[in-house]
N, C-alpha and C positions, 0 to 999 in steps of 0.2 A: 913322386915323393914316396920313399918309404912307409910302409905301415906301422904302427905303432899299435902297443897296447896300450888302454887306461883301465884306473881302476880305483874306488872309492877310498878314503884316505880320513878319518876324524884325528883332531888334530887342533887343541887351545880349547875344544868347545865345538864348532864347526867342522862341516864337510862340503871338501872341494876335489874337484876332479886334478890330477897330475901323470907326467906324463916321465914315464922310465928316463930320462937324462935330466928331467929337473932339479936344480937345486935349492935349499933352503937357504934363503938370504938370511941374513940380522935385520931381526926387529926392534924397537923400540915403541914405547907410551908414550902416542904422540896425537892419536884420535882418537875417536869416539863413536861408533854406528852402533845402534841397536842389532841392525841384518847386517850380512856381510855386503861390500859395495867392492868395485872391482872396476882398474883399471890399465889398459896394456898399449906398450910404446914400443919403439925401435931402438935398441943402440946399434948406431951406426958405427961404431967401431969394432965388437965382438959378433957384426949380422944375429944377433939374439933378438927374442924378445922378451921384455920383463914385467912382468903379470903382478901387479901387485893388488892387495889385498885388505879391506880396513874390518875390523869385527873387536866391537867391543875394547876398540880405545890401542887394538895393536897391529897396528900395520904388519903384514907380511909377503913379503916378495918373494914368486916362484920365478926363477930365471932357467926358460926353455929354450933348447937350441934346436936347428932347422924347420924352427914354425916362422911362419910371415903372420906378421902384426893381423890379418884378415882370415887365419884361419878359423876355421866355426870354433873352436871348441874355445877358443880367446874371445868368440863377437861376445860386446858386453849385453849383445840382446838377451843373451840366456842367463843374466843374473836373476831375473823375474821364478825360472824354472828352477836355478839354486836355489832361490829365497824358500819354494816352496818344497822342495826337497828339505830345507834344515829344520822347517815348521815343520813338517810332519813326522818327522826323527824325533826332535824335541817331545811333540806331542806322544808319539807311542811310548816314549820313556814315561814320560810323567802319567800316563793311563798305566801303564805298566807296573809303577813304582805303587801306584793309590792300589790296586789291586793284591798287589802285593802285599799291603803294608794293611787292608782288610782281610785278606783273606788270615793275616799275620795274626790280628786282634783276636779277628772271631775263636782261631784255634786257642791262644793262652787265655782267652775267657773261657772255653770252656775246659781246658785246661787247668783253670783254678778252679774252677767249682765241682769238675771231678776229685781234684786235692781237698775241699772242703763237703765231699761225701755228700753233692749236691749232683740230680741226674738229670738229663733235657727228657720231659715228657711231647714228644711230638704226639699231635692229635691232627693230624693232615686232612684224616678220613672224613672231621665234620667239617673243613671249611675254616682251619681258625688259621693257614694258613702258612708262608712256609717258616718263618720265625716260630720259636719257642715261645711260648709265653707264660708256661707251667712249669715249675719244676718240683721233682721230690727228694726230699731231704729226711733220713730219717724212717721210712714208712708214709711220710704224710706228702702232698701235694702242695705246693705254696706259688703265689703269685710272684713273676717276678721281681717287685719293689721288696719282697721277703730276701731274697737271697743275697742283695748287697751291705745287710747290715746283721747277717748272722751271727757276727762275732762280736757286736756292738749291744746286742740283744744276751746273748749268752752271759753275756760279762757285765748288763745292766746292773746298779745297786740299786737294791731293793729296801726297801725301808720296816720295819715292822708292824706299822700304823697305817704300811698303805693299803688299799681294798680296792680289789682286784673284780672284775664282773666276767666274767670268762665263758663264752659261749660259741657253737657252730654257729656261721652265721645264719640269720634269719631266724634266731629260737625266742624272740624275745628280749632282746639285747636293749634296744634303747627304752624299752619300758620300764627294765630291771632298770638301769643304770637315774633312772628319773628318781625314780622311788628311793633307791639310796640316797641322789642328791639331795631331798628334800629331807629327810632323817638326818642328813649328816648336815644342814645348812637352817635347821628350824625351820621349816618350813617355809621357808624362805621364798615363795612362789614368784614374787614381783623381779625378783633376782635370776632366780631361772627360766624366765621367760624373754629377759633381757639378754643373756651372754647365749653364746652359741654353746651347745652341748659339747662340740669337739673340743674346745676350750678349756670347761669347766672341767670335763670328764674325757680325757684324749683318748684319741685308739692310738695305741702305744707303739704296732708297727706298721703304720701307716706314714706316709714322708712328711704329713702336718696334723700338727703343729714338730711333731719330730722327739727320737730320743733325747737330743740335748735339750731341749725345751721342756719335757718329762722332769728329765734329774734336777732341774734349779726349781719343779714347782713346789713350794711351801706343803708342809704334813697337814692334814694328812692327807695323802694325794687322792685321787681315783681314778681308775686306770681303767679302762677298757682292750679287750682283746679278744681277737676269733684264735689263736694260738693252741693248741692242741699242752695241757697241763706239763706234757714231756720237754719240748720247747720252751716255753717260759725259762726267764734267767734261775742259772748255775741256783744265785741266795733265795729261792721260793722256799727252799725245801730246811735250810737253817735261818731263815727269818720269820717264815711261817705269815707272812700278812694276812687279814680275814682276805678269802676267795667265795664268790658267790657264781656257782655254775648252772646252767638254766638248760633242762634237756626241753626238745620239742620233739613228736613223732616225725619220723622222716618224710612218711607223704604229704605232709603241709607244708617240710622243710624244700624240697626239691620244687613244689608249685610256686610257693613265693620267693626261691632263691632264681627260678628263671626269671622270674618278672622281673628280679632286681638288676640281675648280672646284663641280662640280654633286650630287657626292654627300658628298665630305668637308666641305669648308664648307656654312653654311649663312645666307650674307648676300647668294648672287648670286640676284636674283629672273628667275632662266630655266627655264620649263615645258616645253621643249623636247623633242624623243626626242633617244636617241645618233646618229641617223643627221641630225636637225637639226643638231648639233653638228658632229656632220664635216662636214656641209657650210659653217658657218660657216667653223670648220680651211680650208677648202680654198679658202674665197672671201677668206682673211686679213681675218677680221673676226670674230679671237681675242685676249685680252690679250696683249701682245708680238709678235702678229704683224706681217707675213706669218712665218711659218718659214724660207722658203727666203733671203728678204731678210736677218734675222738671223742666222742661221747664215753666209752666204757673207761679207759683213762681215769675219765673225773668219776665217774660211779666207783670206782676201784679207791677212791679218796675219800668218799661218802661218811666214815667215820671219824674224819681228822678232826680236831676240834677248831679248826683255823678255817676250813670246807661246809656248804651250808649248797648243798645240792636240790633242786626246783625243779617244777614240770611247768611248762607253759599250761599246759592243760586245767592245772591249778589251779595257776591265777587268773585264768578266765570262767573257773568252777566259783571260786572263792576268793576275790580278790581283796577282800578284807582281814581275812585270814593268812592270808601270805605275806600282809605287808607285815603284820604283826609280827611272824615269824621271822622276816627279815630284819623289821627292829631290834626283836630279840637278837640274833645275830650278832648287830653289830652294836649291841648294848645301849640300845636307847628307850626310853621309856615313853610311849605315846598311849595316848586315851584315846576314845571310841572316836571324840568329835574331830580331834587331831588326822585319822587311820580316813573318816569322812573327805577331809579337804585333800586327802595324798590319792585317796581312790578318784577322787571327780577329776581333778588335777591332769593326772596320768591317766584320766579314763582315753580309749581311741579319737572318740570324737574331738575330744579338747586339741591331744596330739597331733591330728591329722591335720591343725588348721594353726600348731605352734611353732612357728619361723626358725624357733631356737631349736629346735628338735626336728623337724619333718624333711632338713637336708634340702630345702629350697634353694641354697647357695650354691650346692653343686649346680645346681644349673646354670645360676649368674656365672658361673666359671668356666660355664661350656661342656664340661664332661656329663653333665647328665641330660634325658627328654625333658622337654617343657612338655611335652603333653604327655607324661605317666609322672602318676604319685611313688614316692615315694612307700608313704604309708599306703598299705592295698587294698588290705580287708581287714586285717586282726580278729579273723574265725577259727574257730576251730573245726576240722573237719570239711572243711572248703578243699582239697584233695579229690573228692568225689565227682566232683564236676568238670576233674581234667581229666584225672589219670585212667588210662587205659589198663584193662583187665591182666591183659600179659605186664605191663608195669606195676602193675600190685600186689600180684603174684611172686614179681622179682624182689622185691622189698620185704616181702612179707618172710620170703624164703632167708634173704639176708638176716634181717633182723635176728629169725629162730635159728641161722647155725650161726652164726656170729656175737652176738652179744651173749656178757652171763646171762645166765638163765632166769636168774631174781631180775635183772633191770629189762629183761623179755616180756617178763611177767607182770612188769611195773608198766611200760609203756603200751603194753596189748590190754589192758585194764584201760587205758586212756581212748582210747582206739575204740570201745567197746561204748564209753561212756557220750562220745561226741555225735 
């Protein structure tokens, strides 16, 4: 018998082998196989044989000449090694396609957030791994949940009654935001001990309770944010809402911003030591960093009449004197014994043990430790007992060429005092 060549052949969907004198027959929709099924006869009139074929509902007949019904390449023993042959074709397309269609996504993501003047901060060198999970926008650094609603944020409507608490994280933020709510709600203790602080007083770009949930809450609102004053929405700047900004010195800020980030939550993948961390702190390439850049910001606003700038240091010097001040602010008129129940209220103690406040539910949620507090220590000057000499140094150096020289002068007086 002559030699023949073969040679792979796709064709409806499937692949079969055929052989240089075969012909395509007419098919018809007539069956039904999931796999291809195969069957070959004799015509005894043309000495042919004819190989027919079932695949997904359409019969097709290859008619070969000078094969016998028993040649190998017709036994239907080898539909088993077809079968497996069309699986694994199938299979490398559709691996092929998903890969394709990932590799596809990940470029016009970041694609668009190069177009939206958004950068990948990779930080590989501590361990957070080969995903982005930072990005900077602006000069500043933001988490990812920041950068899907940049433009939803920018174009926020701001109200002119609303009051704003605005802070790096970790300076004081839920203490301020208590003390307002109590000023702004009569004192209202049995209330704010009841509702969850994100609720009453939301972080504005955080994905709950959320922006649209924000814009429908009744005036006058209160708003919380770690957001760097340049960010905040477009109408800050002609609606002018009262804004209350809380600076904290940074070596208290970077000890209890590890605790939070890396030991209270439990959804940032960084392996890091403390002493990694400070040095990120220090290289700004922290969420909401740089520090110094954010804080100077609001110090640079110090004068607006809408702006009512705070030192943590303060309000743990004199925290009867601050609330007053804040009063003042935001035009309320409280007496001694009044400034008494808002100080004991919001004193640490109370707060470390208040459901409403102390963020206990992140953990019923799973993103944060059940065994780290939330609330840590609320000291002043507790920095001393981590930070290492060369980390103090770096801070110290930051602070003096980085920030104006008045807000230098203001938080190296705090620094002095604790």
């Amino acid at each position: 018998m002559s030699q023949y060549s073969w040679k792979y052949f796709a064709r409806s969907g499937w692949i079969s082998q055929y052989h240089h004198s075969c012909e395509h027959a007419h098919f018809s929709k007539k069956y039904f196989s999931l796999w291809p099924s195969y069957q070959s006869q004799v015509d005894p009139i043309q000495k042919r044989t004819v190989f027919l074929t079932y695949h997904f509902g359409r019969p097709q007949k290859l008619v070969c000449r000078n094969l016998s019904s028993g040649h190998p390449q017709l036994d239907p023993k080898h539909a088993s090694r077809r079968k497996k042959l069309t699986f694994a074709t199938y299979l490398s397309v559709a691996i092929g396609v998903v890969l394709l269609s990932a590799t596809g996504l990940r470029f016009y993501g970041r694609m668009k957030r190069r177009a939206a003047g958004v950068e990948d901060l990779q930080l590989e060198e501590y361990s957070f791994g080969r995903r982005s999970w930072l990005y900077k926008y602006r000069g500043f650094v933001f988490p990812n949940m920041f950068f899907h609603q940049i433009r939803d944020i920018h174009t926020f409507d701001v109200r002119e009654d609303d009051i704003w608490v605005v802070t790096y994280p970790k300076s004081g933020t839920t203490w301020v935001q208590e003390i307002v709510y109590l000023l702004m709600n009569d004192l209202d203790t049995e209330k704010a001990s009841r509702t969850n602080i994100s609720l009453r007083f939301p972080y504005f770009e955080f994905m709950e309770p959320g922006l649209k949930t924000i814009a429908e809450m009744p005036s006058p609102r209160l708003i919380k944010s770690h957001l760097p004053l340049s960010i905040l929405p477009n109408q800050i700047k002609s609606k002018k809402p009262k804004m209350i900004y809380i600076v904290r010195n940074p070596k208290d800020v970077v000890v209890s911003y590890y605790s939070f980030a890396m030991k209270f939550l439990n959804v940032v993948p960084f392996n890091g030591s403390f002493e990694d961390y400070c040095q990120l702190f220090v290289s700004d390439k922290v969420d909401y960093g740089p520090w110094w850049k954010h804080v100077s910001e609001a110090w640079q606003r110090k004068d607006d009449d809408n702006v009512l700038v705070l030192f943590y240091e303060d309000l743990h010097l004199d925290t009867h004197k601050q609330v007053k001040e804040i009063a003042n602010f935001l035009g309320k008129s409280v007496t001694d014994k009044e400034v008494d129940v808002i100080v004991k209220y919001c004193s640490f103690e109370n707060m470390k043990l208040n459901n409403s406040v102390n963020y206990e539910w992140m953990k019923d949620a799973g993103v944060a430790n059940k065994k780290v507090q939330f609330m840590r220590q609320g000291k002043v000057g507790d920095w001393k007992n981590y930070l290492s000499a060369d980390i103090t140094k770096q801070l110290d150096e930051m602070m003096a060429t980085k920030l104006p020289p008045d807000l230098f002068e203001r938080i190296t007086d705090s620094l002095l005092e604790d």
